[in-house]
C-alpha positions as CSV (number, residue, x, y, z in Angstrom):
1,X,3.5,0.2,-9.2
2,X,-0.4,0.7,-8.3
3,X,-1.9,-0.6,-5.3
4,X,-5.9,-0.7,-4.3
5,X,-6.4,1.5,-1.5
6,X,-7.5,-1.7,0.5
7,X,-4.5,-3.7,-0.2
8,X,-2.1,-0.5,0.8
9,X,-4.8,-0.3,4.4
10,X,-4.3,-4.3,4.9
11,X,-1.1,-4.5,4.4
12,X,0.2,-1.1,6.7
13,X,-2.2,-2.5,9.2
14,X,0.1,-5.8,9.1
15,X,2.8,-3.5,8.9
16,X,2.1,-2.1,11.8
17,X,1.5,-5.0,13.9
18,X,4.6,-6.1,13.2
19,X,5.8,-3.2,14.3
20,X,4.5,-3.5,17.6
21,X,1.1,-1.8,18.0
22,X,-1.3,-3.2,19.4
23,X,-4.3,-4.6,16.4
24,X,-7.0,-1.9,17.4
25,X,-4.3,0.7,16.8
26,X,-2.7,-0.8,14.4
27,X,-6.6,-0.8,11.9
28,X,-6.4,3.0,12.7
29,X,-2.7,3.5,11.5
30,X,-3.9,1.3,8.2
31,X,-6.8,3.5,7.9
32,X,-4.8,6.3,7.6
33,X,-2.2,5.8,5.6
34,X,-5.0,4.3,3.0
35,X,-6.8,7.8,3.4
36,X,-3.7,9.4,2.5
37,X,-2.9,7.3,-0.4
38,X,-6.4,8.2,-1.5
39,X,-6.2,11.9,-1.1
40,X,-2.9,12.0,-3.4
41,X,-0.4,12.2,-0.4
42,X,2.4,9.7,0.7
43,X,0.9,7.6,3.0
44,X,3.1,4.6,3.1
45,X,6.0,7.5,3.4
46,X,3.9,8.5,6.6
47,X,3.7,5.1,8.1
48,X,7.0,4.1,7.5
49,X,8.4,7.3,9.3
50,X,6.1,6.4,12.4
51,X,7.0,2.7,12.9
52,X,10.3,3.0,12.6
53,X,12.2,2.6,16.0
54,X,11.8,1.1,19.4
55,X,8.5,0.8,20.9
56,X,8.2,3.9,23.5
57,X,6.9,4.5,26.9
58,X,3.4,5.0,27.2
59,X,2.7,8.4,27.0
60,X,-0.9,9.8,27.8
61,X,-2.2,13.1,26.9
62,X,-2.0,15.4,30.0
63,X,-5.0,18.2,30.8
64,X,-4.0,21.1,31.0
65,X,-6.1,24.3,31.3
66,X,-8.4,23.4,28.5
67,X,-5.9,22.3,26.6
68,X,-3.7,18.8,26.3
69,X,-0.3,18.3,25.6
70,X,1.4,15.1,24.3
71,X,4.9,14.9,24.7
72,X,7.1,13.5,22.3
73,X,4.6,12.2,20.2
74,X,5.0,9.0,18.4
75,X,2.1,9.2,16.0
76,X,1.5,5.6,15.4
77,X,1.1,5.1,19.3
78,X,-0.6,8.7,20.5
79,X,-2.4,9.8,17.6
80,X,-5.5,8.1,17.4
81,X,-6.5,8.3,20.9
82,X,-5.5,12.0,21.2
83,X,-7.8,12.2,18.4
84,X,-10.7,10.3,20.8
85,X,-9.8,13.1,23.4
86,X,-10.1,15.5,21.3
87,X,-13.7,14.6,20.1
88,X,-15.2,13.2,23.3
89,X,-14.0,16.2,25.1
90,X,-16.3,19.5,23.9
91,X,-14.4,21.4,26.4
92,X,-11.1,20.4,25.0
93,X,-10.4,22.9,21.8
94,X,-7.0,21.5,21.1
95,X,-4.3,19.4,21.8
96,X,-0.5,20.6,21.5
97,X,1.9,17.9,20.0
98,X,5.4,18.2,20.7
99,X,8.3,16.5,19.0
100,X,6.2,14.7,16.4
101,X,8.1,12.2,14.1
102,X,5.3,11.7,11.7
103,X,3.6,15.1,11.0
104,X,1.8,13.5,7.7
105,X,0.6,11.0,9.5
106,X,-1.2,12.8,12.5
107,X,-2.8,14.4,9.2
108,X,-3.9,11.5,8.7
109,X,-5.3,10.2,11.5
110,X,-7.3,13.9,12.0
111,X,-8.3,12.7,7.8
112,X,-9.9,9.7,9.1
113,X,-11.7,11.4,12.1
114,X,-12.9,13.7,9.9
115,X,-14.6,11.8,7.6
116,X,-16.4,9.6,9.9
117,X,-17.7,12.0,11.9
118,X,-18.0,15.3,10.0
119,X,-15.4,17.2,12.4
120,X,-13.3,19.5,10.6
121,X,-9.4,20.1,11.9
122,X,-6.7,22.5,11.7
123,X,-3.4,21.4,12.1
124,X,-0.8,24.4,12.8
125,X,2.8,24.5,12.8
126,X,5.3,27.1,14.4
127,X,6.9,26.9,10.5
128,X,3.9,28.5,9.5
129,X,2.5,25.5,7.7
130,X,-1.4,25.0,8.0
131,X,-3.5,21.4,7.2
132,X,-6.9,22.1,6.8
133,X,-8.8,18.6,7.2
134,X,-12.2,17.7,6.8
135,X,-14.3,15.1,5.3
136,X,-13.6,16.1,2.0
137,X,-9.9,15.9,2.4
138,X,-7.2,17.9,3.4
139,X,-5.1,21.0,2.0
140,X,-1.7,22.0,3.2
141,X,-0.7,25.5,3.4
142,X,3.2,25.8,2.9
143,X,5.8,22.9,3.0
144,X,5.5,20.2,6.4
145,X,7.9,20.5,8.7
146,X,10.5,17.4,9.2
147,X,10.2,15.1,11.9
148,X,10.7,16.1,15.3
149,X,8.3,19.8,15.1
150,X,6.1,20.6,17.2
151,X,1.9,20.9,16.2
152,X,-1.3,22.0,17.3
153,X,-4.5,20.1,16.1
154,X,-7.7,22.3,16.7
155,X,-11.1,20.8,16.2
156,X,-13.5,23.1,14.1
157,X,-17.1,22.2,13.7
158,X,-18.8,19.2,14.7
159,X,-20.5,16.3,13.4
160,X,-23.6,17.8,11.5
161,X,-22.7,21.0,11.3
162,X,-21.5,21.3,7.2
163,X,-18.3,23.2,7.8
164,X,-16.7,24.4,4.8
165,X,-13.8,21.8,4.4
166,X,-11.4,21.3,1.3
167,X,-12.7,18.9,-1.4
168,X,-10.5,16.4,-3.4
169,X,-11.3,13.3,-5.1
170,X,-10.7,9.8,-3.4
171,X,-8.5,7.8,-5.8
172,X,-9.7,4.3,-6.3
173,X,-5.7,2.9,-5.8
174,X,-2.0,5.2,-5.6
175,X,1.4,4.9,-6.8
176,X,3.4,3.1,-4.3
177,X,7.2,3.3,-4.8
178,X,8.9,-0.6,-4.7
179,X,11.2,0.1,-2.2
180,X,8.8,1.1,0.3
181,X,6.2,-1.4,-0.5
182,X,8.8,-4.1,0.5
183,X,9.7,-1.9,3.6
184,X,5.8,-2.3,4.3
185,X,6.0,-6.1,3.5
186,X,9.1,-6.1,6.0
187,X,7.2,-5.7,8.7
188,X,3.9,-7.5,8.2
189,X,6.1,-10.2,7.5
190,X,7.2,-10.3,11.2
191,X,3.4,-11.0,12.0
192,X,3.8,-14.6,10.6
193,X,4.0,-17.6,12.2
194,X,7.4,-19.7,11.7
195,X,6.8,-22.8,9.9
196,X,6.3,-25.5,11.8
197,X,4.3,-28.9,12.7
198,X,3.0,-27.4,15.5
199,X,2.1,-24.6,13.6
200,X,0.4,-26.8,10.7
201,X,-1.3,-28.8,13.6
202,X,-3.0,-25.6,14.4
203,X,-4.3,-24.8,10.6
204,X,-1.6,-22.7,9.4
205,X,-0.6,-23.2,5.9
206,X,-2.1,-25.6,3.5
207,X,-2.2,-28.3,5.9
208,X,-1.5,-31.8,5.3
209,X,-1.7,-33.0,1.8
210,X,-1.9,-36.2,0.6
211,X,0.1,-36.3,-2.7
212,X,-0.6,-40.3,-3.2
């Protein structure tokens, strides 16, 4: 079935809520999986693999010599704001990911990044594999590793700079299989409130109806 790429961002954002994240995190984990989508890669595949599981430990990205390192990296909770680090930092070239359970995701996330502020990305793995991601889309060099590899996301060029970045065409909407869709659905529906007349006392649902 085909879904607009703002109903796919909506309803991973829910998705994501109910899986836990926080809201501000949980818009940037939408956005992603919607730039995906509109790039002709899985995104609901991507967000799926990364909100699956319990909620884990915070886990900062550490300094380290120039570089930073994020430990096993849940994507859905370390990716965006490694991707802050990297572009508020100008002395920070790249950040090493270990462990990562959604490598199309952290794609992603760079994908977003990218086209808001003109930064270009490389995302390297030790397979050999290479995402090149800029605000024109992405391009993947060899097959992604599973779940679990280890990544390093360099930044190349800055805002303003026109780097040469791989072009594709945004797709107005993308094929989204059924039986991740109600996966996705799942999980936003753990965002809503039980039934209830407390709950209708406070505007939820229709409210009261007077069927005389």
């Amino acid at each position: 079935m085909r879904r607009s790429l703002n109903e796919i961002e909506v309803a991973l954002r829910k998705a994501a809520v109910g899986a836990g994240l926080p809201f501000g995190q949980a818009e940037d984990i939408g956005e992603a999986g919607a730039w995906l989508c509109a790039h002709g890669h899985d995104g609901i595949g991507a967000c799926l693999a990364a909100l699956g599981g319990s909620r884990p430990e915070a886990a900062a990205a550490i300094r380290l010599d120039g570089t930073s390192t994020v430990p096993e990296a849940r994507v859905a909770w370390t990716g965006p704001s490694a991707l802050d680090l990297l572009l508020a930092d100008e002395e920070l070239a790249e950040i090493a990911f270990t462990g990562i359970d959604a490598p199309l995701l952290l794609a992603g996330c760079a994908g977003v990044a990218a086209a808001a502020g003109g930064t270009c990305f490389d995302l390297r793995f030790p397979t050999g594999c290479t995402v090149s991601i800029g605000p024109g889309g992405l391009a993947v060099s060899g097959p992604l590793p599973p779940a679990g590899a280890d990544a390093v996301l360099t930044r190349r060029g800055h805002a303003g700079s026109r780097p040469r970045t791989p072009q594709t065409s945004p797709a107005e909407g993308a094929e989204v299989g059924e039986a991740a869709w109600v996966e996705v659905l799942a999980l936003a529906a753990l965002t809503y409130v039980p039934a209830s007349e407390a709950s209708r006392a406070t505007g939820a649902g229709a409210g009261d109806i007077d069927n005389d």
